[in-house]
N, C-alpha and C positions, 0 to 999 in steps of 0.2 A: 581358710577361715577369714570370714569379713573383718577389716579393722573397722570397731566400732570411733575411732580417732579420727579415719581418716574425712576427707571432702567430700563432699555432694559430689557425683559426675557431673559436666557439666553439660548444662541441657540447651546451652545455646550452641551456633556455629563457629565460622569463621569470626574473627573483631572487625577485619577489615577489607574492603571490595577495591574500588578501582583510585588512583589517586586522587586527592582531595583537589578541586581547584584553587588558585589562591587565595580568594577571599574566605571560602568556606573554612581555609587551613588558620586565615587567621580570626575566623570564628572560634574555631576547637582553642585558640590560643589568647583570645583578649578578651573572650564574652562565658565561655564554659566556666574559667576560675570565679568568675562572678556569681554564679548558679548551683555551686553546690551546695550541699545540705546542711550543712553544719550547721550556718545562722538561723538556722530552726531549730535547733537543738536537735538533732537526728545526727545520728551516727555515722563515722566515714569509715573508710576500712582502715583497722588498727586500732581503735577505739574500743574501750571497753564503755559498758552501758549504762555506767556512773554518770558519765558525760551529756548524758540527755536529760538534763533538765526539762521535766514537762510544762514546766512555767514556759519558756521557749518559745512551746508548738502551736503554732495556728493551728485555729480551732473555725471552720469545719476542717478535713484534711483528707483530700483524695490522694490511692496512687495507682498510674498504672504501669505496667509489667507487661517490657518489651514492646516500645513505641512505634518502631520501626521507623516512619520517615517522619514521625510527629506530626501526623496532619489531624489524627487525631487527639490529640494531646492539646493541642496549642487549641483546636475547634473547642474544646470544652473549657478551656484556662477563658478562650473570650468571652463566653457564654457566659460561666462566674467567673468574674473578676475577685466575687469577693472568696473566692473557695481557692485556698492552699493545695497546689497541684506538685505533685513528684512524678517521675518519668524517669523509669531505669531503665538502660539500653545500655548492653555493652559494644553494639556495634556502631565503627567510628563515622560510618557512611551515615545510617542511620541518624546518630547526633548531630552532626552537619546539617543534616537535613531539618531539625527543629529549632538548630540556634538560626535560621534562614526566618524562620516562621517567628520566634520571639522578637530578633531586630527586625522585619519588617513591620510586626503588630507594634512593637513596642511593648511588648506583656511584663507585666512585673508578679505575676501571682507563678510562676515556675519555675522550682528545681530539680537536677541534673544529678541521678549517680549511674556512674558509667562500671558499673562493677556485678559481679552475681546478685541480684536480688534476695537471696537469700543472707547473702550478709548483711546487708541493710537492716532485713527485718528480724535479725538477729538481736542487733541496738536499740528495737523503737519499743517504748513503754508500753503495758498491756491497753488496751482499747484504745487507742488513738488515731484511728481509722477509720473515718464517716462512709468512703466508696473506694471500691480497688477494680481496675479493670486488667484482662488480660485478653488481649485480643488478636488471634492469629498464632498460635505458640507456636513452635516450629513443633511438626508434627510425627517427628523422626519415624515414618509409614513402617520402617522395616522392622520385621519383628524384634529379630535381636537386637535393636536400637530403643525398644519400648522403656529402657531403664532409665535412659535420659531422656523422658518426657518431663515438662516442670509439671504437670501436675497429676500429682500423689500425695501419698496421706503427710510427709513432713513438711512439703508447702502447706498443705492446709490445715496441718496441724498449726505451724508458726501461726496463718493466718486467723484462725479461729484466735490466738491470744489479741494480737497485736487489734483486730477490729473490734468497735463496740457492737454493742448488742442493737439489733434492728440495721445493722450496716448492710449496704448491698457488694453482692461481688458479681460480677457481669462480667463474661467469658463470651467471645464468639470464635468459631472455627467452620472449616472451610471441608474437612474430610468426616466423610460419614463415622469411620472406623475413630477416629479421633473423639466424636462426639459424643460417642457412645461410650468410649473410655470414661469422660468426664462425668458421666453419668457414674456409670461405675464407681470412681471414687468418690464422688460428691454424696450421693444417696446415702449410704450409710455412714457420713460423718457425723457425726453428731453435733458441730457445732455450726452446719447448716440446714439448712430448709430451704427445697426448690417453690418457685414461684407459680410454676405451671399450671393450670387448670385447664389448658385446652390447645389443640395444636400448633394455631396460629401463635401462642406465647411463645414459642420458641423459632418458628419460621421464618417470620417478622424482625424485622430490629426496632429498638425499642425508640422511642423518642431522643431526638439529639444527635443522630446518628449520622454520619456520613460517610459514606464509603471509603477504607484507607487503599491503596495503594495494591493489598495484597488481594481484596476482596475484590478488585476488580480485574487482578490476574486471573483470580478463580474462575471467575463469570465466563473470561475469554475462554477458559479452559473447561466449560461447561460444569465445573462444580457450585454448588451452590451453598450456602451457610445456616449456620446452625446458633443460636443467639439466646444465653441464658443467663437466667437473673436467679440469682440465690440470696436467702436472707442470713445473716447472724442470728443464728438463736438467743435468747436474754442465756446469761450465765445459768 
């Protein structure tokens, strides 16, 4: 029998890749404690949801979900300066790689939780979520691995609360089998609505876009991607 108590599996990989160089190390150490969530009133892990004051939150407030090397993250924090950006990645390579892009820009519209996403959105007050991106999930191909994909109907159940209504959620991936999953779950959620009218809306990437890191592993490896925009339903 399932313990309904227990934790999400976890739908990411490994935390950590090859050693940090030094600077990068004292990135993770003098620039990351600057960047977490809290001074926005968002929750950190161990926090109960009292603690978020929505007076807090910037207001517009994007997040996206599993950055990887942040080059997208940081490309869209430039773009709006004035748009509240979050950026959860538990992998340590990964955030390295973003605190590189924040101190070189100089950005001040970005913060950092290095922990399941799901705990996050556990803490954050109902609609306060203008745009949520998830771009590249890991795609766990094998079937018996299909269970820890993040997305499924308790991500996007959280998600449907936590977004306001007419909010966008823009997902791209790399494997066919994957794409199709998301279809799958998305379609009959009830608290979205795909954008699609025609094939090129999903073939296409949408405006603002630039290629991360993994999209262009794909390329090398002749797969090509798949790029979708879902709306929030009004309540």
């Amino acid at each position: 029998m399932v313990d309904p108590t227990a934790s999400p599996l976890r739908s990411f990989g490994r935390r950590k890749g090859r050693r940090l160089r030094t600077h990068a190390q004292e990135l993770m150490e003098e620039l990351l404690p600057k960047l977490g969530v809290g001074d926005w009133g968002l929750g950190i892990r161990g926090e109960p949801s009292y603690l978020n004051p929505q007076s807090l939150m910037p207001n517009p407030l994007w997040l996206e979900i599993g950055f990887g090397g942040g080059e997208h993250l940081a490309h869209i924090a430039s773009l709006y300066p004035d748009i509240a950006m979050v950026g959860c990645e538990p992998y340590v390579n990964g955030i390295s790689g973003l605190l590189k892009h924040v101190e070189t820009n100089d950005t001040k519209n970005i913060r950092v939780y290095t922990d399941d996403v799901r705990e996050l959105l556990a803490t954050m007050p109902d609609a306060c979520l203008d745009r949520v991106y998830i771009l590249y999930p890991d795609p766990w191909p094998k079937s018996r691995h299909h269970k820890r994909r993040l997305i499924q109907k308790p991500l996007l159940d959280a998600l449907g609360r936590v977004m306001k209504p007419k909010a966008e959620l823009r997902i791209a991936t790399d494997w066919d089998d994957y794409a199709t999953w998301i279809l799958e779950q998305l379609l009959p959620h009830p608290a979205f609505a795909w954008t699609a009218e025609k094939a090129t809306d999903w073939t296409q990437a949408w405006e603002e876009w630039i290629p991360t890191r993994y999209e262009q592993k794909a390329r090398r490896e002749g797969r090509t991607s798949s790029y979708f925009r879902f709306i929030r339903r009004p309540s």
